[in-house]
C-alpha positions in Angstrom: 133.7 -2.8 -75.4 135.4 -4.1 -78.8 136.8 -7.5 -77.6 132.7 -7.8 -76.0 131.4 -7.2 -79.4 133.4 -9.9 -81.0 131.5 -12.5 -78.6 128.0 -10.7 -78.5 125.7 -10.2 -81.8 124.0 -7.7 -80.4 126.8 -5.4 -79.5 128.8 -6.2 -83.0 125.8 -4.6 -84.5 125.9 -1.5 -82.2 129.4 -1.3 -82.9 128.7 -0.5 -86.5 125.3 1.3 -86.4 125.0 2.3 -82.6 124.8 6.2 -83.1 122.3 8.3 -84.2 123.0 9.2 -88.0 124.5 5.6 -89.4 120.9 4.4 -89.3 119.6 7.3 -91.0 122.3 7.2 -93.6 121.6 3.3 -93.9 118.0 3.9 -94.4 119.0 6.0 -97.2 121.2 3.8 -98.5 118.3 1.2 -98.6 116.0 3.8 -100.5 117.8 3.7 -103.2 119.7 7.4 -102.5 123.7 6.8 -103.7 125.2 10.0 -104.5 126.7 12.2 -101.7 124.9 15.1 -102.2 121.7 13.4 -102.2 122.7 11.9 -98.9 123.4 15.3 -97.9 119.6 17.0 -98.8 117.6 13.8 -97.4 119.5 13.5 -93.9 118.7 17.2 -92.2 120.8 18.5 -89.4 124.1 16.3 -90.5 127.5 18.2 -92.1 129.5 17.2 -94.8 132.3 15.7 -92.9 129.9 14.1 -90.5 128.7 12.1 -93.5 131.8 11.4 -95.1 133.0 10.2 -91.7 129.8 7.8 -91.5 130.3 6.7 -95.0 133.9 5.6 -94.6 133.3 4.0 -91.0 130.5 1.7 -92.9 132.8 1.5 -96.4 135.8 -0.3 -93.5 133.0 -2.8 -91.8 131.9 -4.0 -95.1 128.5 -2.6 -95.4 129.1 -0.1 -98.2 131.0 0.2 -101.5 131.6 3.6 -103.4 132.3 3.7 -107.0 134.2 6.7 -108.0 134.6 7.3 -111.5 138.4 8.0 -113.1 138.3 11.6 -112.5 136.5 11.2 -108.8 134.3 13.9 -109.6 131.4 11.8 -109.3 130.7 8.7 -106.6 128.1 6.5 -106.0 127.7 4.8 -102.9 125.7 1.4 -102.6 125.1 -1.2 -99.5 127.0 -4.5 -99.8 125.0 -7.9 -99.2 125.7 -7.3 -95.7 124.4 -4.2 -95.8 121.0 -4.7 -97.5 120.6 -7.3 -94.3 120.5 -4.4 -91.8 116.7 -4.1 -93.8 114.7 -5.7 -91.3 116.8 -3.9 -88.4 115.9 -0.6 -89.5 112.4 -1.8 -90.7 112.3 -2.5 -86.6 112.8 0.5 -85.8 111.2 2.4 -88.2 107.5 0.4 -86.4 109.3 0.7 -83.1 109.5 4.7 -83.6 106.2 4.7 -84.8 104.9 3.2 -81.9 106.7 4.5 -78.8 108.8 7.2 -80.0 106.4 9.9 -80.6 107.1 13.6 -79.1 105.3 14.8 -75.8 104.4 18.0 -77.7 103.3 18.2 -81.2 103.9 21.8 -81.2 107.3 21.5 -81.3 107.2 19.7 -84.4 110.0 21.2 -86.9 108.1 21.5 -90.0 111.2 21.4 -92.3 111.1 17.2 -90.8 107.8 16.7 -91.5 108.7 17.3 -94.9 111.2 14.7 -94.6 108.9 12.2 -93.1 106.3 13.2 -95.5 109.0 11.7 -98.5 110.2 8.4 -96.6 106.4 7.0 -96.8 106.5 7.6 -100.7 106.3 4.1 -102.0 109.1 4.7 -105.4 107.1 1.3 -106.7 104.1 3.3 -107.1 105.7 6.3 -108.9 104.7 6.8 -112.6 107.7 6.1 -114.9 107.9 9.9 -115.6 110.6 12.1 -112.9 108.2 14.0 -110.5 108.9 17.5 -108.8 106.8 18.1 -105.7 107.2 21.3 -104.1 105.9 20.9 -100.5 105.5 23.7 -98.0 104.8 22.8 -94.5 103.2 24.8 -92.1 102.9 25.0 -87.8 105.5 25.8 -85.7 106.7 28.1 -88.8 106.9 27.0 -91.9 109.5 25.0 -94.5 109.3 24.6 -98.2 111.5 21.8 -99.7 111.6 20.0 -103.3 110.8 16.2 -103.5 112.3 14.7 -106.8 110.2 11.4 -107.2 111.7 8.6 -109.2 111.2 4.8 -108.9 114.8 4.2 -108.1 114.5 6.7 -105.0 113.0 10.0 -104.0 115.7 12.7 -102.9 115.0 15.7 -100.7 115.7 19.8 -101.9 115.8 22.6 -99.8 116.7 24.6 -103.0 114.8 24.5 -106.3 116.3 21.4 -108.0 116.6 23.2 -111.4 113.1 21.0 -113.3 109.7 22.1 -113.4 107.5 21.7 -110.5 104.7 19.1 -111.2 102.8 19.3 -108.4 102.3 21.9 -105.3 101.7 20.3 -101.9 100.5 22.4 -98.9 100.0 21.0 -95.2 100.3 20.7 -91.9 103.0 19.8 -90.2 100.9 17.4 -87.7 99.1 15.9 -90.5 102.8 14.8 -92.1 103.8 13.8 -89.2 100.3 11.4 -88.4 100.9 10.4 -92.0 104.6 9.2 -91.0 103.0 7.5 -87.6 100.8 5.6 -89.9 97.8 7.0 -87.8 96.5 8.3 -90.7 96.0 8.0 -94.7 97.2 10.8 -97.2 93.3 10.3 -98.6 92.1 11.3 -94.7 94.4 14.1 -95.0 93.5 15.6 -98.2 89.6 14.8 -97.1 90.0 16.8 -94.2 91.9 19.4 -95.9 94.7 19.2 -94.0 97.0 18.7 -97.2 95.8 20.3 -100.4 98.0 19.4 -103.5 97.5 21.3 -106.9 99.3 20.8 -110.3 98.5 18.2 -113.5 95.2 16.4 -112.8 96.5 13.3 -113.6 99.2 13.8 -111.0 96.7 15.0 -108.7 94.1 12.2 -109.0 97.2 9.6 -108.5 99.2 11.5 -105.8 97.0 9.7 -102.7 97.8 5.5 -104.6 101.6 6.9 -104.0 101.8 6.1 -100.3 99.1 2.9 -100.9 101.1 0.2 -100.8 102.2 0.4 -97.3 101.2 -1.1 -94.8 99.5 0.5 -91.8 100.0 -0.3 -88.7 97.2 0.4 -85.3 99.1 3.7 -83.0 98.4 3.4 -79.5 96.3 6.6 -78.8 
């Protein structure tokens, strides 16, 4: 399988990012999230050692560079020119997903994900300059309460109180996260229909629905 992928495109790029959490971690990566722990919060269901794995695997193939400072109590990890070109790759699969790879039953929708999916279709360009804490509790199958810490450079994922004061309180369904992530739906349809209700600043409130604007959508098959 190695000597094929040194003669096949397709398979050198499996080679590097062919399992399930390297894309994840990439997409990350791409979002702007650098530090470790971050990585940690905003990529559920994967250990420690898991990512540290993942991170030195892409670190060797030249997709990733960690700075560490002098006393290597702190790193930063950040995606190499190489790296920033897997973009439209994921970017593929993110529509592909979208598209096909939807669940037979929406009732098995973890809710602590939806949360996850609700914070990758945050555009950070839209964010106000200000740091933004959004506590969101997700409801269905269960429910899951997690922090969102919005800043332009990236928006990281708590399942713990982040230690700054909440801005804004967002309520939902899990299925109406989850249509927002399919792009079958808009966050002003979902706050229309009551299926999300957010509280907090006004300001914050009136802005909240321009923060997932400047996406495009995209038609879902029914």
């Amino acid at each position: 399988m190695y000597i094929y992928a040194k003669y096949c495109p397709v398979a050198a790029t499996t080679n590097v990012i062919g399992d399930f959490w390297t894309p994840l971690i990439v997409r990350e990566l791409l979002y702007g999230t650098g530090h470790f722990n971050q990585l940690v919060r905003n990529v559920p269901g994967i250990s420690r050692a898991l990512l540290a794995k993942r991170l030195r695997t892409l670190e060797r193939a030249g997709l990733v560079t960690c700075e560490r400072n002098a006393s290597r109590n702190s790193t930063r990890y950040q995606l190499t020119p190489a790296g920033h070109d897997l973009k439209p790759v994921i970017e593929a699969m993110d529509a592909w997903g979208s598209r096909w790879g939807k669940p037979d039953d929406k009732g098995d929708l973890d809710p602590l994900t939806t949360i996850c999916m609700l914070k990758s279709r945050i555009v950070t360009e839209a964010l106000p300059a200000e740091k933004i804490v959004i506590e969101v509790l997700a409801t269905g199958n269960g429910q899951a309460r997690a922090w969102l810490v919005c800043e332009r450079p990236g928006v990281s994922m708590c399942f713990d109180p982040p230690g700054f004061e909440t801005d804004l309180w967002v309520s939902g369904e899990a299925a109406g996260f989850y249509a927002l992530w399919l792009q079958g739906t808009t966050i002003g349809e979902l706050l229309a229909s009551g299926k999300v209700c957010v509280e907090g600043r006004p300001d914050l409130v009136a802005a909240f629905a321009r923060w997932f604007e400047a996406k495009e959508t995209a038609a879902v098959p029914a």
